[in-house]
N, C-alpha and C positions, 0 to 999 in steps of 0.2 A: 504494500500500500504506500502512496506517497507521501512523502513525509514523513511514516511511524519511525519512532525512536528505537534505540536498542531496547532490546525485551533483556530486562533483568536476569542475569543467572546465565544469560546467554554465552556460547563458548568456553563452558565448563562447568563443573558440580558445582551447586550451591553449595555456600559454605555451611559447616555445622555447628555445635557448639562450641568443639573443640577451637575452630575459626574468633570464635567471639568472647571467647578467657583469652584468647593470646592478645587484647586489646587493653591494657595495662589499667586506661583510665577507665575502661567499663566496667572490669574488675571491683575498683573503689565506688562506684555507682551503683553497683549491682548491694555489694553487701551492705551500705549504709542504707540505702533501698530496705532493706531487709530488715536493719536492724531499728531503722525509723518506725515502720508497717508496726514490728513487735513491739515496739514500744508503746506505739498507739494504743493497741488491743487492747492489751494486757493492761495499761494503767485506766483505760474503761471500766474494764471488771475490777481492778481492787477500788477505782475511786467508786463504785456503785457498790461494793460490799461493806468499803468503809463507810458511803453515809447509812447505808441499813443500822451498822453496827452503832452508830450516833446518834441514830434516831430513831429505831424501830421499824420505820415507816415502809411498807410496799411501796407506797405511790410515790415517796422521794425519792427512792433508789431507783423506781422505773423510770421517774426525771431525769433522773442524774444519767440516764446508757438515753434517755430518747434525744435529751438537750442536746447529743453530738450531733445532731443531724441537719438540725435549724443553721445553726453558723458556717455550717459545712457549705450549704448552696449560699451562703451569701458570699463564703473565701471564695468560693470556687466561679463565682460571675464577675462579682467587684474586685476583684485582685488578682485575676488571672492573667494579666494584663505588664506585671511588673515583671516578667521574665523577658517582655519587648525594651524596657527599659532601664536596669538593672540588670549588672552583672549577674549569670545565672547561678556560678557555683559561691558569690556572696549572699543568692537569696538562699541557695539550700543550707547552707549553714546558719543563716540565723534563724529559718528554721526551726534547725534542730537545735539552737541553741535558748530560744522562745520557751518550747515545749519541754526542754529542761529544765530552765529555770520555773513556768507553772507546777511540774511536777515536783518540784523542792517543795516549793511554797503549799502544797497538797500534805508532805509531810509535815509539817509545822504542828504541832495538839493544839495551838489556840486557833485555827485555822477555823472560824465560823461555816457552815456550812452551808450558809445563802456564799461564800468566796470561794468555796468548793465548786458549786455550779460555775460560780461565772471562771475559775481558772479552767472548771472541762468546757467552756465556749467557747474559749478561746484556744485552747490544744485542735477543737473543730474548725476553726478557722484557718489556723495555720496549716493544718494536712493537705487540703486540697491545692493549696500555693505549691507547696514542697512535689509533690506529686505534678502537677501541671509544669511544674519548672523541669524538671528532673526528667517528664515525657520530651520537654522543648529542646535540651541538649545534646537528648540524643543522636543527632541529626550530627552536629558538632562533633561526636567522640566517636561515632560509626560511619557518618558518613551519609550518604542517601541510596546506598542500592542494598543488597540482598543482607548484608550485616545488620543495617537499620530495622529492616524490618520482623530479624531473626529475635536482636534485642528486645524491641517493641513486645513481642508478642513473649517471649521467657518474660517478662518483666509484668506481665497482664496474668500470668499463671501462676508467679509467683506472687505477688497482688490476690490471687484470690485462695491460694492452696496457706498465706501468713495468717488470714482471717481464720480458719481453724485452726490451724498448729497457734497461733497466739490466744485463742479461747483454750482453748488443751493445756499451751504451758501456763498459761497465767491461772487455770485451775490448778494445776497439781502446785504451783508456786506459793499459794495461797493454802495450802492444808502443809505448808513448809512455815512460811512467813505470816505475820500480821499484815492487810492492805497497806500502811505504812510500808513496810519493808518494803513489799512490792512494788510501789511506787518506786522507791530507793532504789529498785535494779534497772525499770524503764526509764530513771532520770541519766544510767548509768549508758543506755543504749542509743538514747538520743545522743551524748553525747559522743560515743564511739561515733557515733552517723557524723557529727561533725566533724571529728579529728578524720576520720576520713577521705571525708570531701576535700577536707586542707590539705591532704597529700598531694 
């Protein structure tokens, strides 16, 4: 046909995964990636078992896991925007450095629990930024043909295969630790996600 472009993949095997670890800085994307995700989860479930434990209440702790959701489309419309203008690997790490610092401030005991909610709003805020930034780079650290789209798509399975291994570990984490503590490991993973990305 006239005109059509090269067809991707064309004049040789696509490449595999083994192609896309040999890519040093996907590497560091991939596992902060990873360890940002589990951090998420995980400090959901113990922030939502630690206000149970504050306050008895079903319908607070049910607040406390639905409220991620609200701030989630508002980061995710109104602020997707800053990875066109802003450095992308300065937006991924502050981030991860955001979502540290709330989760510290979650372990705190004078930590009132109406500041509880609003530090899990804003961990919902920041995710979607971190994630829509970290989609945009890709392009940059892969390239745009068959590696890009190899990444893309490991990174959409891992994305969704974290949401249960992060309900899973952040259960058995919690019949180990107090929701404090557990906060304390995800404050620890967020922050791995940053040193990271600094590499």
């Amino acid at each position: 046909m006239p005109g059509a472009g090269p067809v991707p993949g064309a004049g040789g095997p696509a490449p595999g995964y083994r192609a896309l670890f040999r890519v040093r800085e996907f590497r560091f994307v991939f596992v902060a990636h990873l360890f940002s995700l589990l951090g998420v989860v995980v400090s959901e479930l113990a922030l939502t078992v630690l206000v149970y434990d504050l306050t008895r209440s079903p319908l607070l702790s049910s607040l406390t896991f639905a409220l991620g959701f609200l701030p989630h489309l508002l980061g995710g419309t109104l602020l997707a925007g800053l990875a066109d203008r802003l450095p992308p690997r300065r937006i991924l790490v502050v981030c991860d450095l955001v979502c540290a610092a709330c989760v510290v401030l979650m372990t705190v005991p004078a930590t009132p629990v109406a500041a509880l909610l609003a530090l899990r709003c804003a961990i919902a805020v920041v995710s979607p930024v971190f994630h829509g930034t970290r989609a945009a780079t890709l392009a940059d650290v892969l390239g745009e043909g068959d590696l890009f789209v190899l990444g893309r798509s490991l990174l959409r399975i891992v994305s969704q295969s974290a949401l249960l291994a992060g309900f899973a570990a952040g259960g058995v984490l919690l019949t180990v630790v107090p929701p404090r503590g557990a906060l304390v490991v995800t404050a620890a993973t967020f922050l791995a996600s940053a040193l990271l990305l600094r590499l």
